[in-house]
PLY file of the C-alpha trace (Angstrom):
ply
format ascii 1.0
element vertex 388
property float x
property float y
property float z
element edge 387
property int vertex1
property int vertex2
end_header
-30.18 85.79 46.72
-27.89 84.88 43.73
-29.47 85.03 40.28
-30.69 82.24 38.29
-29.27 81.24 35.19
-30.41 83.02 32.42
-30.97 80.27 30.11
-32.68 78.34 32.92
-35.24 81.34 33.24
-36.46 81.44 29.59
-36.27 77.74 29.61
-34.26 77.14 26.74
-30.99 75.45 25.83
-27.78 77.48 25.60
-27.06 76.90 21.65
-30.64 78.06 21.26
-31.29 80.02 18.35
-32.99 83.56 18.40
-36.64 82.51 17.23
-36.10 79.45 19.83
-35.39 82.30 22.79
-38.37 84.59 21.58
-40.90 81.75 21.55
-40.13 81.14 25.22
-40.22 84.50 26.23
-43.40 84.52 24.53
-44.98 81.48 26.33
-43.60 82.34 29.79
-44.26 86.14 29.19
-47.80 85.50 28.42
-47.77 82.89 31.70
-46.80 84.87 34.33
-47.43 88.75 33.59
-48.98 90.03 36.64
-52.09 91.21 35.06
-52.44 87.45 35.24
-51.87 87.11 39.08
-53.36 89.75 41.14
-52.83 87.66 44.61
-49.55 86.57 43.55
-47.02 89.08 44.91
-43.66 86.93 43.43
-45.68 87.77 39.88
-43.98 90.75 39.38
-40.73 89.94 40.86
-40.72 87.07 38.07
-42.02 89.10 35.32
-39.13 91.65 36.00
-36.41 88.44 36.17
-37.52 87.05 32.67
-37.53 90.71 30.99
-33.49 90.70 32.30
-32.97 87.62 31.39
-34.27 88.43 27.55
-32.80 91.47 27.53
-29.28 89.95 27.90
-29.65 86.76 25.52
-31.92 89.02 22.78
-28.53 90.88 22.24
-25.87 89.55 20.42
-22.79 91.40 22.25
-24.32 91.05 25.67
-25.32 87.07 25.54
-21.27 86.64 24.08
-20.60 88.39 27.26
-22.70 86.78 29.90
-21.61 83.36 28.43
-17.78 83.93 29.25
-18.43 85.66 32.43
-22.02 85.21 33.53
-23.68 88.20 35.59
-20.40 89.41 36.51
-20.47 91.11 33.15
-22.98 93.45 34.36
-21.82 94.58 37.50
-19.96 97.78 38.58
-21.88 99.52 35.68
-20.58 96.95 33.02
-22.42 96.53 29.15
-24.11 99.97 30.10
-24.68 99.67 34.01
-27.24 97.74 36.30
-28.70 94.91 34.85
-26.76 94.51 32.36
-28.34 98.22 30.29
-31.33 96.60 30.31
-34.17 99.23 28.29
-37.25 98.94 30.28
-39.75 96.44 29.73
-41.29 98.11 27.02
-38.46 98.53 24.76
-37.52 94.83 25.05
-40.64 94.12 24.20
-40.91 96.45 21.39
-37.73 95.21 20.06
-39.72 91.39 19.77
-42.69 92.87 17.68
-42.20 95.75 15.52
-38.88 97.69 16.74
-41.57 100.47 18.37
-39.57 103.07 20.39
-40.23 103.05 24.38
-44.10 102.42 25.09
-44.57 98.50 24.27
-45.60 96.13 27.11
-47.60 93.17 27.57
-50.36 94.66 25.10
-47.52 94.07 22.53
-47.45 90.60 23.03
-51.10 89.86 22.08
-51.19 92.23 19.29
-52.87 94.97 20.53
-51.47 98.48 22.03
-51.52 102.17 20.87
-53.96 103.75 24.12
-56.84 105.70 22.80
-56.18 107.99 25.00
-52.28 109.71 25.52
-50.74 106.61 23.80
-47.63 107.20 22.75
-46.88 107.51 18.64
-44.76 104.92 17.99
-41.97 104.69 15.17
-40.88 102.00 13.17
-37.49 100.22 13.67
-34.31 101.48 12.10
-32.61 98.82 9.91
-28.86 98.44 9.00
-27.56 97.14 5.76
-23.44 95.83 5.30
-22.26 96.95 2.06
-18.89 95.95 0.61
-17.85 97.97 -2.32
-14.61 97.50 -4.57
-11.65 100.85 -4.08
-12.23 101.65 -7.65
-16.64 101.97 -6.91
-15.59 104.18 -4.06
-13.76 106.69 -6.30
-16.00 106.35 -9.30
-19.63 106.35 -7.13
-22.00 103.30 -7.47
-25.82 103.11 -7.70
-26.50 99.43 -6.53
-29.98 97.50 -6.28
-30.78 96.01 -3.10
-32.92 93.65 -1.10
-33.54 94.57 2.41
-36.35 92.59 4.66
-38.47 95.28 5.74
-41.21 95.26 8.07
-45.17 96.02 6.38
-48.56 95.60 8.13
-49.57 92.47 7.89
-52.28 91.34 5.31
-54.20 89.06 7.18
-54.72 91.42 10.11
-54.19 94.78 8.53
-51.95 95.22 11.27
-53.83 95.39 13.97
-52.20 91.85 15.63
-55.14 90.30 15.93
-57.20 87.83 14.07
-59.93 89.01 12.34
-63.34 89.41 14.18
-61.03 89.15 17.62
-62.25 92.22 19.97
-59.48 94.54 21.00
-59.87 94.98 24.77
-59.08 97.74 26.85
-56.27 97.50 29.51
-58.29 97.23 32.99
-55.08 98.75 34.96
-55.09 102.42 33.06
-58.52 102.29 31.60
-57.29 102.58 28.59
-55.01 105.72 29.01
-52.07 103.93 28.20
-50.29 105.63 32.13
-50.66 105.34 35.06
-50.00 108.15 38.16
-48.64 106.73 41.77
-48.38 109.12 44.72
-44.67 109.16 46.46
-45.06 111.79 49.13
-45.96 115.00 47.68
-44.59 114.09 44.54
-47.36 112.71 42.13
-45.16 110.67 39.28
-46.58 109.47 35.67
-45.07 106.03 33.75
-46.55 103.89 31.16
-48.71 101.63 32.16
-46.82 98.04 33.14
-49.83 96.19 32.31
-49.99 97.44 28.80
-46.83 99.20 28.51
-48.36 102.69 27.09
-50.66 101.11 24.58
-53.81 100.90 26.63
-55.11 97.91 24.71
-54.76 94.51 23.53
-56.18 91.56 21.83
-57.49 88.56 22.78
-56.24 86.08 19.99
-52.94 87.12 18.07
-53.27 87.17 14.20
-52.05 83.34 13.82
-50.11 85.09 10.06
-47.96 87.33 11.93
-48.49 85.96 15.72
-49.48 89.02 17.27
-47.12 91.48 15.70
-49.49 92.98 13.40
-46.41 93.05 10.72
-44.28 90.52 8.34
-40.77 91.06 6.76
-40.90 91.86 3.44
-38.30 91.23 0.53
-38.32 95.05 -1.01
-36.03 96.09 -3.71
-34.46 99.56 -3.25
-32.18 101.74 -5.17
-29.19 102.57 -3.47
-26.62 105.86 -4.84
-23.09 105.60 -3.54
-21.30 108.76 -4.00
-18.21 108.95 -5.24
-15.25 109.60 -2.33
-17.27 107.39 0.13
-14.89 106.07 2.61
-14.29 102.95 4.52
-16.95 102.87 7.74
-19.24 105.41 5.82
-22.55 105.45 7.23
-25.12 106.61 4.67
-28.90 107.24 5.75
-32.15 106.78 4.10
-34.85 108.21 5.66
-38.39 106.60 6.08
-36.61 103.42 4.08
-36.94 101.26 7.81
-39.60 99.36 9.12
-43.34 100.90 9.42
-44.44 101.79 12.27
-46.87 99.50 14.45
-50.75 100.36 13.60
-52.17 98.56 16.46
-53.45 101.15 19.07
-51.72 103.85 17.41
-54.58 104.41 14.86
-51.59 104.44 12.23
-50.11 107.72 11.14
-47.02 106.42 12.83
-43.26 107.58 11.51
-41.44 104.67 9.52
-37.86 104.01 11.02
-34.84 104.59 8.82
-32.35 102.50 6.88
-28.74 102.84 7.66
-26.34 101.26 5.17
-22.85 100.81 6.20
-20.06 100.87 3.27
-16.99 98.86 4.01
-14.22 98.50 1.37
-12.30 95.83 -0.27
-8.70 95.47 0.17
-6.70 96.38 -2.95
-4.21 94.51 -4.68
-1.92 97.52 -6.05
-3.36 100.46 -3.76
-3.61 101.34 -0.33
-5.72 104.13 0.62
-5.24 107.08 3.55
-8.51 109.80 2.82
-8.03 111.10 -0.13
-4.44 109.85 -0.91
-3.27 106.64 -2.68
0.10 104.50 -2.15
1.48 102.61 -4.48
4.83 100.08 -4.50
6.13 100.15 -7.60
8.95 97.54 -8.62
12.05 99.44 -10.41
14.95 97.79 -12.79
18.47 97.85 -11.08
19.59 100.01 -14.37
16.77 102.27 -14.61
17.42 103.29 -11.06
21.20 103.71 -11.38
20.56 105.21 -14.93
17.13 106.71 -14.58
14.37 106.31 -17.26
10.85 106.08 -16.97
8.35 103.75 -15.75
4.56 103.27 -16.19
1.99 102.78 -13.87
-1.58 102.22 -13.29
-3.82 104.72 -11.74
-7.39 104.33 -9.73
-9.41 105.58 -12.31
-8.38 102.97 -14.98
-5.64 105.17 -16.59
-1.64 105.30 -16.51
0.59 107.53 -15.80
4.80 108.13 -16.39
6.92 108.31 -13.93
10.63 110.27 -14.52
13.02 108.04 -12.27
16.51 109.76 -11.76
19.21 108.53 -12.09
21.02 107.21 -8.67
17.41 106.31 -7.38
16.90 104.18 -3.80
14.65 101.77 -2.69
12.18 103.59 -0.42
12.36 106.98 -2.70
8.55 107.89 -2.86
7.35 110.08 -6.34
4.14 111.78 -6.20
1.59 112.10 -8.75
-0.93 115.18 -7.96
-4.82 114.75 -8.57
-4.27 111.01 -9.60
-5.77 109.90 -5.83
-9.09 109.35 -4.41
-12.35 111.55 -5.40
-13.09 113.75 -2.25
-16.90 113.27 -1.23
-18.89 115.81 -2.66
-16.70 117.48 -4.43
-14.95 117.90 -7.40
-11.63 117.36 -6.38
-9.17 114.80 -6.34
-6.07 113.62 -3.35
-2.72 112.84 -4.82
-1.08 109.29 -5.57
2.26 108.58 -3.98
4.94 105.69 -5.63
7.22 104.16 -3.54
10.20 102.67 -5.65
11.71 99.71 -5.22
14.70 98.59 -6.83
15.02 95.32 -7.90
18.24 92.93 -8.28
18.01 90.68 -10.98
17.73 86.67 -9.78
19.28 84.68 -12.88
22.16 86.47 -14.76
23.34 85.41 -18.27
27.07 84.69 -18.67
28.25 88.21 -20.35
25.50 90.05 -17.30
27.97 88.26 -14.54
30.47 89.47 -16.61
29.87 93.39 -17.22
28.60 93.39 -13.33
31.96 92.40 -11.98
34.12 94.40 -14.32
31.17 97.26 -12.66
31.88 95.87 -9.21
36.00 95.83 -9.77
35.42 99.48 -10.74
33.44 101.05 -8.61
34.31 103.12 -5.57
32.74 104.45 -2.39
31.47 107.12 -4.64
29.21 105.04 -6.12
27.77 103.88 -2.80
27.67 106.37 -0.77
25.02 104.81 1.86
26.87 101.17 1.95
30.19 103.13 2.43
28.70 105.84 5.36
27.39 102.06 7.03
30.46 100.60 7.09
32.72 103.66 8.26
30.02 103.51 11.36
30.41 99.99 11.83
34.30 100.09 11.56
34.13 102.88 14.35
31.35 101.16 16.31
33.90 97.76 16.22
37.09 99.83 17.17
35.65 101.56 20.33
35.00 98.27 21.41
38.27 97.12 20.78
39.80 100.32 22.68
0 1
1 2
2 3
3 4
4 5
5 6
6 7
7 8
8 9
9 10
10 11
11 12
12 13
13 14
14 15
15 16
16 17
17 18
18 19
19 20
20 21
21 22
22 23
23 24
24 25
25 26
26 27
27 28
28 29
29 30
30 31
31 32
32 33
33 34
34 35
35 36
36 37
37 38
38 39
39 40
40 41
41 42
42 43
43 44
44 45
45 46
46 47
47 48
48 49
49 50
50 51
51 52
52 53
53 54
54 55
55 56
56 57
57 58
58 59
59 60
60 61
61 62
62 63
63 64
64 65
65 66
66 67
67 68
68 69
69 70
70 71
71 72
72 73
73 74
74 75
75 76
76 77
77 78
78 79
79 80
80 81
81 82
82 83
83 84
84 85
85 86
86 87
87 88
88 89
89 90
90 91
91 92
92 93
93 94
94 95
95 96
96 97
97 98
98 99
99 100
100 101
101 102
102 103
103 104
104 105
105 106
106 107
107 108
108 109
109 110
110 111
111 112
112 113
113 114
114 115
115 116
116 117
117 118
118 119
119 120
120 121
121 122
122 123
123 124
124 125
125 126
126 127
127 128
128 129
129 130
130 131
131 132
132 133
133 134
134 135
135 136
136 137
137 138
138 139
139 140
140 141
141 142
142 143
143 144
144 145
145 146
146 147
147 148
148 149
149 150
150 151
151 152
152 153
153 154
154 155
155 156
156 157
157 158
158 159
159 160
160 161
161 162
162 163
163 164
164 165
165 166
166 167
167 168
168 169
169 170
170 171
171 172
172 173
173 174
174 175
175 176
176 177
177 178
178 179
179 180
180 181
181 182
182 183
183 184
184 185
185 186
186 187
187 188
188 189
189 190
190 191
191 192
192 193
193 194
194 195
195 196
196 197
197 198
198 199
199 200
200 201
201 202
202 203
203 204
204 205
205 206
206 207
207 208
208 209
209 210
210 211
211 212
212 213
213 214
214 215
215 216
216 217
217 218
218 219
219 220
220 221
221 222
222 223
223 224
224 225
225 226
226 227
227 228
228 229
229 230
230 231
231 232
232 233
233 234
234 235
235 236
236 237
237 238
238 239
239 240
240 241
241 242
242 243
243 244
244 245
245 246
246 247
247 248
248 249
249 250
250 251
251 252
252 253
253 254
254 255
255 256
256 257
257 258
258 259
259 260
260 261
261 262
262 263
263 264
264 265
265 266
266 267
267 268
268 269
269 270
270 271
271 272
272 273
273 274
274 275
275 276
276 277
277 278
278 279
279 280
280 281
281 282
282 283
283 284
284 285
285 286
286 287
287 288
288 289
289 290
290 291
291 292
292 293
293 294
294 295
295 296
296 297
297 298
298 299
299 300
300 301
301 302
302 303
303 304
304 305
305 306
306 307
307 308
308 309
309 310
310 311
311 312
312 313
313 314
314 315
315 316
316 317
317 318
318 319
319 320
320 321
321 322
322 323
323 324
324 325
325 326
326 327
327 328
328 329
329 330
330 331
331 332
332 333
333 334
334 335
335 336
336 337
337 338
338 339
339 340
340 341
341 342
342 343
343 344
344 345
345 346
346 347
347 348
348 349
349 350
350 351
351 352
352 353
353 354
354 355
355 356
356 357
357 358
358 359
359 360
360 361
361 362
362 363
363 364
364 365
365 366
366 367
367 368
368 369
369 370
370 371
371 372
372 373
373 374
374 375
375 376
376 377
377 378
378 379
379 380
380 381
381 382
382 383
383 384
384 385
385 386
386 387
């Protein structure tokens, strides 16, 4: 039987928005789990098709892919193999309230979870932060203030997901256990419970503050150090900085997830950076190079430095400037700066500049230009082979 639409499943619109999509997953979640329908046998068979269908349009890089080729995206092993890399149901639900690791189910959805009795401990979501830093705050280090939206306990509910004086009830499928043990031939195997999804519990009435997730987003102000040498793509970690961990079932005590921060860098106007090396294009007087002298230029760390340019000097002629580069990360050392010259012809000439330039050109000989002659002795050859 082909598959439905996954838009059509969840109910919603394509342009719909990510709190539209988790609503409706919500709603029909909470409609036809099969806790719900014990005579219905198509229960689970549709519980399983919405999970898919949320676990593809929850994620940014697998709904962009499903939209240009539909479920053919997910075949022969494609986005991380069958169905699409679909977690199971308890990590997509864990990734709608709270980021828990593998163990969330249905009991998630109302709030409740943790089983009393070989519940998993669950562990709060990691976060990532985009920071974009300037060349010269990568060499020089930065420590930077920032607001990140981390996930607390709720205050209304204390975190429990529930509102207050609401029972918690005890999953009827795994008494509470949180698994559940089927026989396959001689083999006896253990899973979380799919009723529950490991927690063993729920609540009757969500918390209406945080709707059942037992946890709000908080604006929290934290103090980020960027060492000095950091490097485009750097990924820097700081642990326990993510969201808390669920309370509800879990009888707290859970791990907090981590925050990743991700340092990008800006493009530079004068530099251009390989590790620890900087390259620099530095313009050069038509004299200077023919008659050498010395030019100034800046340097990352806010100084300048002289460069000797001898005489007879080339377009493309690269100087180097040790220690003048990038820091190197935890350390105390420094790469090296390279200058490549370029020689410039002057654009607007004053009458007696013409003049001295072509009593120059009238006396100057091969000698003087010894790449433009070697070109043209090839190109006379190259010409009279043809000829021949």
């Amino acid at each position: 039987m082909a598959k439905r639409d996954y838009y059509e499943v969840l109910g919603v619109d394509k342009g719909a928005d990510e709190k539209t999509m988790k609503s409706a997953f919500r709603k029909a979640a909470m409609a036809c789990h099969p806790d719900r329908h014990p005579d219905d046998p198509g229960a689970e068979a549709r519980f399983k098709e919405l999970n898919e269908a949320y676990g593809v349009l929850s994620d940014s890089q697998k709904r962009a892919a499903y939209d240009r080729m539909g479920h053919s995206a997910f075949e022969q092993g494609g986005m991380g193999g069958g169905a699409g890399g679909f977690q199971d149901f308890g990590d997509i639900f864990s990734q709608i309230f709270g980021g828990a690791q593998s163990g969330g189910g249905f009991a998630d959805m109302f709030g409740g979870g943790g089983g009393r009795r070989g519940a998993q401990v669950q562990r709060g979501s990691d976060l990532r932060y985009e920071m974009e830093i300037s060349l010269e705050e990568a060499f020089a280090g930065k420590d930077v203030d920032i607001k990140v939206p981390i996930a607390e306990d709720c205050g209304r509910c204390d975190g429990i997901g529930a509102e207050p004086g609401a029972s918690v009830e005890t999953c009827n499928t795994c008494g509470g256990a949180g698994r559940v043990r089927t026989q396959q031939g001689f083999f006896t195997m253990e899973r979380a419970c799919p009723t529950c999804g490991g927690q063993g519990e729920y609540v009757s009435h969500p918390c209406k503050s945080c709707d059942g997730q037992g946890q709000e987003r908080v604006q929290t102000d934290l103090d980020v150090s960027i060492p000095a040498g950091v490097e485009d793509g750097t990924r820097i970690r700081l642990t326990g900085q993510g969201d808390a961990a669920p309370r509800r079932g879990a009888g707290g005590g859970g791990q907090r997830g981590d925050l990743y921060i991700f340092v990008s860098l800006k493009p530079h106007d004068l530099f251009e950076r390989d590790g620890p090396n900087l390259f620099c294009r530095a313009p050069v007087p038509m004299a200077t190079a023919a008659l050498g002298g010395d030019i100034e230029i800046p340097t990352i760390d806010g100084g300048r430095s002289k460069i000797k340019i001898p005489a007879g000097s080339q377009t493309g002629k690269r100087m180097r400037l040790r220690g003048k580069g990038m820091s190197v990360l935890r350390s105390g050392q420094r790469g090296d700066m390279y200058v490549e010259l370029s020689v410039e012809t002057p654009s607007k000439l004053s009458k007696r500049q013409r003049e001295l330039l072509e009593e120059f050109a009238a006396a100057s000989g091969d000698e003087t230009s010894p790449e433009s002659a070697g070109f043209f002795n090839k190109a006379k050859r190259f010409w009279d082979d043809l000829v021949d």
